[in-house]
matplotlib code that plots the C-alpha trace (Angstrom):
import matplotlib.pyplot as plt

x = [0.0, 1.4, 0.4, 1.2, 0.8, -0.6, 0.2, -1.9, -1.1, 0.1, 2.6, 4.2, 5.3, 6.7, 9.1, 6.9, 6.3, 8.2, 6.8, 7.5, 4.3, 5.5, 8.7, 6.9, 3.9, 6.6, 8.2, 4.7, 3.5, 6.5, 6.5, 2.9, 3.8, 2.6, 5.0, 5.1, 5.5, 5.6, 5.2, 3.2, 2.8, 0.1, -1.4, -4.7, -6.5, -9.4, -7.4, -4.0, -6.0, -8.1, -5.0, -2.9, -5.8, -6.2, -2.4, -1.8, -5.4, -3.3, -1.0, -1.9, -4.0, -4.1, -3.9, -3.0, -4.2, -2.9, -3.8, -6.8, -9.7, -9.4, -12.9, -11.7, -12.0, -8.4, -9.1, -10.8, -10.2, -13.3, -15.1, -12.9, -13.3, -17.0, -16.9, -14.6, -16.3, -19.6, -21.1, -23.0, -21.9, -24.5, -24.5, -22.6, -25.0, -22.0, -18.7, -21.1, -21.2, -17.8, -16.8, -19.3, -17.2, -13.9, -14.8, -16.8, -14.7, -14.1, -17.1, -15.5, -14.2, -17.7, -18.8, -20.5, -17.0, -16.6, -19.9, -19.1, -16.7, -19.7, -20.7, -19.1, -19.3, -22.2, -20.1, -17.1, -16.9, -15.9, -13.6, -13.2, -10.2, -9.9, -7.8, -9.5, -12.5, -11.9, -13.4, -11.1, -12.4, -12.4, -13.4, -13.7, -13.7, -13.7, -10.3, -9.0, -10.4, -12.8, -9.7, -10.7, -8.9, -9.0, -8.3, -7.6, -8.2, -6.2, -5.8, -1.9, -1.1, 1.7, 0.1, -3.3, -2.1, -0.1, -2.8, -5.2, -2.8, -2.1, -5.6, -7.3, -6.3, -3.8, -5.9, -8.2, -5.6, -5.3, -8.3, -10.0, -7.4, -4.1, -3.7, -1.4, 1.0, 0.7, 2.3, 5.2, 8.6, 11.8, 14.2, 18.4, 20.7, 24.5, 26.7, 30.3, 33.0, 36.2, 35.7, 33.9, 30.4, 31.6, 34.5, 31.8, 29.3, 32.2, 33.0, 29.3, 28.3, 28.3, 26.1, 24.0, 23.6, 22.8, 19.8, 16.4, 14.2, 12.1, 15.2, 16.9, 19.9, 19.8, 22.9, 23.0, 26.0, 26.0, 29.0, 31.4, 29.7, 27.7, 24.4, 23.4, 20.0, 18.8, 14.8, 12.5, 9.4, 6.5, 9.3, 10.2, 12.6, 15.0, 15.7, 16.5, 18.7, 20.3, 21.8, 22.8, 25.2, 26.2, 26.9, 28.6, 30.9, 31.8, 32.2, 33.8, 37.3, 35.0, 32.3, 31.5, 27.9, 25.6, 22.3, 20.4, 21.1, 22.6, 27.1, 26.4, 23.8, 26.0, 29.1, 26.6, 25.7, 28.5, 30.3, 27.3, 28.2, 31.6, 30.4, 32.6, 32.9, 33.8, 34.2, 35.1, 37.7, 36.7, 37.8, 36.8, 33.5, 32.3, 30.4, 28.7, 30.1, 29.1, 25.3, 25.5, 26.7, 24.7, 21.2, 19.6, 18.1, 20.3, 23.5, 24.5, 25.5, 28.6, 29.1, 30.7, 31.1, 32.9, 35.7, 35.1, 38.7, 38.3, 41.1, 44.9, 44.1, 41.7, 43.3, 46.5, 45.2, 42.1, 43.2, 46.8, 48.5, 51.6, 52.8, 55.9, 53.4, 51.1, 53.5, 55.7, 53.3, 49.7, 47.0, 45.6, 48.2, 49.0, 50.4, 48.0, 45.1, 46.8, 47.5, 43.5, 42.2, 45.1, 43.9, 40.2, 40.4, 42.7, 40.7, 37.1, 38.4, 36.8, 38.1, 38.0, 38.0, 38.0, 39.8, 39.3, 41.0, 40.8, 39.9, 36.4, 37.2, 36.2, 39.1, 42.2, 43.6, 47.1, 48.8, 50.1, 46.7, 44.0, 40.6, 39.0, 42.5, 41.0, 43.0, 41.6, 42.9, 41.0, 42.1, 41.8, 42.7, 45.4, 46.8, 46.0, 45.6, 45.3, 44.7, 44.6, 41.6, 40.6, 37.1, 35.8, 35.5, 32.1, 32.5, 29.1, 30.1, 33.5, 32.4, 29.6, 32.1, 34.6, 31.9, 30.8, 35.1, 35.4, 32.4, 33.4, 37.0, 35.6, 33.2, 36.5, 38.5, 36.1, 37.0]
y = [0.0, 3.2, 6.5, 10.5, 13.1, 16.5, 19.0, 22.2, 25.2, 29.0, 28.7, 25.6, 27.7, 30.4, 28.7, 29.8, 26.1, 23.3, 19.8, 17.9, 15.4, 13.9, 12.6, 10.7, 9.4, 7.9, 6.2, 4.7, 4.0, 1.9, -0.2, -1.4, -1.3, 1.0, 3.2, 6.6, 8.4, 12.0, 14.8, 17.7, 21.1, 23.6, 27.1, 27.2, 27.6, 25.9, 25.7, 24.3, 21.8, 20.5, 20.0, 18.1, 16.1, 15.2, 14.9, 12.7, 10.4, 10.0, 8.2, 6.5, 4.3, 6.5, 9.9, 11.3, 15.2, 17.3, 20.9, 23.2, 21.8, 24.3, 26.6, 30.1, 31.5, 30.3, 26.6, 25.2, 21.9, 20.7, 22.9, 21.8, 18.1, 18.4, 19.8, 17.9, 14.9, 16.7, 15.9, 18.5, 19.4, 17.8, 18.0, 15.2, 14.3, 12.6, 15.1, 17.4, 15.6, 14.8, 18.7, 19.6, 16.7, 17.7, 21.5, 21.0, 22.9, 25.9, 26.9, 29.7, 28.1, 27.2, 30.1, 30.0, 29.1, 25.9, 24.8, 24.6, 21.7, 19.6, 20.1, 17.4, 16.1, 13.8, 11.3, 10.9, 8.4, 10.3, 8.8, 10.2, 12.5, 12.3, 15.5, 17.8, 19.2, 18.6, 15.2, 12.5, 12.2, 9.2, 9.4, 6.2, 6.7, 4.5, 5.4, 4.1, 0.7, 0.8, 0.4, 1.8, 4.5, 6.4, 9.9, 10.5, 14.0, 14.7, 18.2, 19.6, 19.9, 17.3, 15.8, 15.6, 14.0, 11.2, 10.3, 10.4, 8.2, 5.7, 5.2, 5.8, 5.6, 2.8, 0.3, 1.5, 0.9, -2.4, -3.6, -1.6, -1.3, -3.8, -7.0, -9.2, -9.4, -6.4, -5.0, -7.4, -4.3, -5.4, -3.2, -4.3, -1.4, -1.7, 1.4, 1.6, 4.6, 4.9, 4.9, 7.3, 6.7, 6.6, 4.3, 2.3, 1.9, 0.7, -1.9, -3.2, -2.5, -6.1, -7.4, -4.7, -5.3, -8.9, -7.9, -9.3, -6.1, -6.4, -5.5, -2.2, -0.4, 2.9, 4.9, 7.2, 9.2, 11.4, 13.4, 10.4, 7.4, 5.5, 3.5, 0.8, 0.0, -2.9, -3.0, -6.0, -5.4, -8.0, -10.7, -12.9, -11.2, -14.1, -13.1, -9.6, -11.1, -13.3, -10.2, -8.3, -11.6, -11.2, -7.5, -7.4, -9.7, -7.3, -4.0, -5.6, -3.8, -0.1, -1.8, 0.4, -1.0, -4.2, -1.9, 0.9, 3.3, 6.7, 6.0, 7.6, 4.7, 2.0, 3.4, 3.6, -0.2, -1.5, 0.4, -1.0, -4.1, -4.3, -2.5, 0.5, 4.4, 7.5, 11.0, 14.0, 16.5, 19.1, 22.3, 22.5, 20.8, 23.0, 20.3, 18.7, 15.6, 15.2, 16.2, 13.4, 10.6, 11.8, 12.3, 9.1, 7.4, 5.0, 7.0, 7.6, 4.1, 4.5, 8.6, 10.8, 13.7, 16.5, 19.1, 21.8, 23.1, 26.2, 28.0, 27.2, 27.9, 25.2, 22.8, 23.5, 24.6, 21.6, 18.8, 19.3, 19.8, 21.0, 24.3, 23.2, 21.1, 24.1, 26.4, 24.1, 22.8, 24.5, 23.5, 21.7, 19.1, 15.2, 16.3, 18.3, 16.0, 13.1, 14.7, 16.1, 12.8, 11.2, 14.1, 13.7, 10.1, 10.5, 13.4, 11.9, 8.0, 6.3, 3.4, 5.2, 9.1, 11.2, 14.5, 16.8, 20.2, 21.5, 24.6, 25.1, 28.6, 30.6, 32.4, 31.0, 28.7, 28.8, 27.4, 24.5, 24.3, 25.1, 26.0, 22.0, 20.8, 18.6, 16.2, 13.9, 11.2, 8.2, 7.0, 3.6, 1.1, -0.6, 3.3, 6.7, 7.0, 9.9, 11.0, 14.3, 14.7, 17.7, 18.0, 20.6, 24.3, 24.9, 25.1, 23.7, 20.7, 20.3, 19.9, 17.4, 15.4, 15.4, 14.0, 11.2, 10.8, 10.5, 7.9, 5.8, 5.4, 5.3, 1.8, 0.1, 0.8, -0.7, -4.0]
z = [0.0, -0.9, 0.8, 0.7, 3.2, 2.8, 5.2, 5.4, 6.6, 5.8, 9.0, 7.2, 4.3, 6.1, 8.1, 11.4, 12.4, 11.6, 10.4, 12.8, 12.5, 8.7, 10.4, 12.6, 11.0, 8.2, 10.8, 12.4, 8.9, 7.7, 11.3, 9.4, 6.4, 4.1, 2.0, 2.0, -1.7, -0.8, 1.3, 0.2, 2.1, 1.0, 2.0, 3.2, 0.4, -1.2, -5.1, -3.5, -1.4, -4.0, -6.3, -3.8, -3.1, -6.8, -7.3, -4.4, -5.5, -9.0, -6.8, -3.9, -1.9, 1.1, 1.9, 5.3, 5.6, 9.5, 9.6, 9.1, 11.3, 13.7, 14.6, 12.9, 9.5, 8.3, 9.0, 5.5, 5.8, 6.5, 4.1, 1.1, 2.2, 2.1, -1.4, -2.6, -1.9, -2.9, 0.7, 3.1, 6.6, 9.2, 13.2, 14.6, 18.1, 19.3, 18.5, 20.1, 23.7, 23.1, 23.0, 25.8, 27.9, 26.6, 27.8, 31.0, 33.1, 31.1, 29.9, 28.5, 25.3, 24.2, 21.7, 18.6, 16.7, 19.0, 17.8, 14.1, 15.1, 15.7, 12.1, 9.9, 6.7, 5.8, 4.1, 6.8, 8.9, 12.1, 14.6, 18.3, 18.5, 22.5, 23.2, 20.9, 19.1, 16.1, 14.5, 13.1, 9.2, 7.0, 3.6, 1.2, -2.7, -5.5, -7.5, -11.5, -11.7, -8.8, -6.0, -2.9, -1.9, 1.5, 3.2, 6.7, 8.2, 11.2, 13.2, 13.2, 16.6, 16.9, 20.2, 18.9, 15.2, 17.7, 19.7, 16.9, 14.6, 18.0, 19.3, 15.9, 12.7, 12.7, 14.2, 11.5, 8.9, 10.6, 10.7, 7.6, 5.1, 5.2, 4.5, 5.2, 2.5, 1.8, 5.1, 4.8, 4.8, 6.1, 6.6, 8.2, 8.6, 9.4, 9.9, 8.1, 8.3, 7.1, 3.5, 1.1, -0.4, -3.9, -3.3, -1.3, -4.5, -6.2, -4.1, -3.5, -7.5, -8.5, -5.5, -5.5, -8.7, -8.3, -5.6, -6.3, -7.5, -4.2, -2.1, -2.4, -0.9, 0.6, 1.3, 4.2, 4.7, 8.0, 9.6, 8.7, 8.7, 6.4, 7.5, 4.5, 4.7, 3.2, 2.6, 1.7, 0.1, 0.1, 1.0, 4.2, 6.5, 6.1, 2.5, 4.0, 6.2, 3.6, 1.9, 5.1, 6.1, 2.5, 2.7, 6.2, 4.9, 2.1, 4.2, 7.3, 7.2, 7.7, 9.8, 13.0, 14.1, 12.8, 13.9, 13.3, 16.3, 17.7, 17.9, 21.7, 22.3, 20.8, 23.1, 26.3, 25.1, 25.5, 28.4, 30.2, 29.7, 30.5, 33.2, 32.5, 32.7, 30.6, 31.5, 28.1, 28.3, 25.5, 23.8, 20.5, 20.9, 23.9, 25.6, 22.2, 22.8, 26.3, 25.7, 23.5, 26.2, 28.0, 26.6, 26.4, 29.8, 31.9, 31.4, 34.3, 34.2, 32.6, 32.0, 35.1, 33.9, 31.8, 31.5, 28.9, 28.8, 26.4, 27.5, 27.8, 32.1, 32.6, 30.7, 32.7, 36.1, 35.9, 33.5, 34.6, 31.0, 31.4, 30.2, 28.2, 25.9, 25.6, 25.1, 22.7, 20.7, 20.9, 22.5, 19.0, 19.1, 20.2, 23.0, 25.0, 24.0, 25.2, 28.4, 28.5, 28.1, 30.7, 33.1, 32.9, 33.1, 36.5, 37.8, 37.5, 38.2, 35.0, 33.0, 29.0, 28.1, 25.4, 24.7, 22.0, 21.2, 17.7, 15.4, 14.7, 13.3, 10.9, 12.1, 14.4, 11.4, 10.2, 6.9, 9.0, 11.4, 9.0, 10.6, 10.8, 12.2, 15.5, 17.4, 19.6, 22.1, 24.0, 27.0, 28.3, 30.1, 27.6, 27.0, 25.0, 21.4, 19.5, 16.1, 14.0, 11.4, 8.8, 9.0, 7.0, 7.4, 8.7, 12.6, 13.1, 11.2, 12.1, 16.0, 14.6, 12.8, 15.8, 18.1, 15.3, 15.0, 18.9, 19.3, 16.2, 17.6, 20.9, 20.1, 17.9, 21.6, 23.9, 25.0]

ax = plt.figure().add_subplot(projection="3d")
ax.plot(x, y, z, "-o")
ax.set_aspect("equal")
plt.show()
């Protein structure tokens, strides 16, 4: 089954709000298989709805609208719906009770605008949204060749679309609209770094070539690394996993993770389970790479803590560089990140720590430290290692890269 999504909404279009509520319904609507085509955002306005709406019916089998079911004058969702699927709007006896429930203690809100949310179109089928007043709409039509095809109306505000999509319209989908092979999407992700994506294609052009049409590989490059992802359409999952053995195999000298999940998660993984601690030492990164260990739950398992040594002081006075190797050799050099990550390690008694100390400019570069010159070091238990990488220009992504650098080194150096 293939689906769009039609988001409506002047605010969209402006850059005023973000949409955050496609991300996640694609992720909710491949866990039950049904893919997602496109992504269409429109103004609210009766010509640019009805065309997406035809557009998107050209395409797919269902249609997923947020946005524009609000009470005021600028929300024409429901209006255009009704026209466009030539219905009339008709008191609904039971959105009414539920809006009288919903706003029982503050009388307030219910005004002659409230009350045109019980009005709904005479076609929908109208399912409860629990947290708001305005009605969950399915609409059924007969598309090319008499293949049903479906519309879901949902309201825009992300909580409301969530609980709407979780108590609602999936079990809908469910029980209304898949069937079984139909759902069937695999999908198997493993992460590589280490070598670019081009050289990459190269190496995996004959067996990618040789994949059966109904499995297809995705290349995701991010900040260093690569995630593969391998996806199975109407086919058993042991068919997808077939080709992942198949493709570990062949990537194995840049393989950093057989799963699809955050490095910081992967390094809190396993610290966890060698029951092990880390603490950062950090210049150039400014405390990037320690919001990152530790923002997932259960961290405080194996993160203690941080030291963002900015200046040549702290890393001296706190970290206990000494001055010769910041004097001698700069404070972007093997030397003084070795000694950070040595004196973070000693200072906050963990077993593994990183250092880094680098130049995220734009300005503070030289001809033989060019602005995204970063060394790093990791400390651990069998010694310190330290490396130098160029990582760009842009100071945003050179401290990005540098924390994907540190975590991918980080997981090859835990035991």
């Amino acid at each position: 089954m293939q689906s769009e999504i039609i988001t409506i909404g002047d605010e969209l279009l402006i850059g005023q709000v973000v949409d955050t509520n496609s991300a996640w319904m694609a992720q909710r609507l491949n866990e039950i298989g049904v893919e997602l085509k496109q992504i269409t955002s429109v103004h609210d306005d009766e010509t640019h709805i009805r065309k997406a709406l035809d557009e998107a019916f050209s395409r797919a089998d269902i249609v997923f609208t947020t946005g524009g079911l609000g009470p005021t004058k600028d929300d024409i969702t429901k209006l255009v719906m009704a026209s466009y699927f030539d219905t009339r709007l008709v008191e609904s006896a039971a959105v009414k009770k539920h809006i009288y429930e919903l706003y029982k203690n503050r009388p307030e809100v219910l005004n002659r605008l409230t009350e045109t949310q019980w009005m709904v179109p005479e076609k929908a089928e109208i399912l409860e949204n629990r947290v708001g007043s305005a009605p969950l709409m399915v609409f059924v039509r007969n598309g090319c060749k008499n293949k049903k095809q479906w519309l879901f109306a949902m309201p825009g505000v992300p909580y409301e679309m969530k609980i709407a999509m979780e108590e609602q319209i999936l079990p809908y989908l469910s029980e209304h609209v898949l069937s079984g092979a139909e759902r069937q999407i695999t999908h198997r992700t493993i992460m590589v770094s280490g070598i670019p994506e081009s050289s990459l294609a190269i190496v995996l052009e004959p067996w990618e070539t040789a994949l059966p049409k109904d499995i297809r590989l995705a290349y995701l490059p991010k900040d260093g690394t690569i995630r593969l992802r391998l996806s199975g359409y109407g086919v058993m999952p042991a068919r997808v996993d077939e080709e992942k053995r198949r493709l570990t195999e062949l990537v194995k000298e840049w393989l950093v993770a057989e799963e699809d999940k955050p490095l910081e998660v992967l390094v809190g993984e396993r610290l966890k389970a060698e029951k092990a601690t880390i603490a950062t030492a950090e210049s150039c990164t400014g405390g990037k790479l320690a919001a990152l260990l530790n923002k997932h739950a259960g961290s405080s398992a194996f993160y203690m803590g941080s030291v963002v040594a900015y200046s040549n002081e702290v890393k001296h006075q706190v970290l206990g560089v000494s001055a010769d190797a910041l004097n001698h050799y700069g404070a972007v050099s093997e030397q003084v990140v070795r000694q950070m990550a040595e004196g973070v390690r000693r200072l906050l008694n963990t077993d593994y720590a990183i250092a880094t100390s680098g130049i995220a400019g734009p300005d503070g570069g030289s001809a033989e430290k060019p602005v995204g010159t970063v060394w790093m070091a990791w400390a651990t238990p069998e010694g310190t290692f330290a490396e130098c990488f160029r990582l760009g220009s842009l100071r945003e992504q050179i401290t990005d890269r540098a924390c994907m650098k540190a975590l991918i080194r980080m997981l090859q150096l835990i035991k």
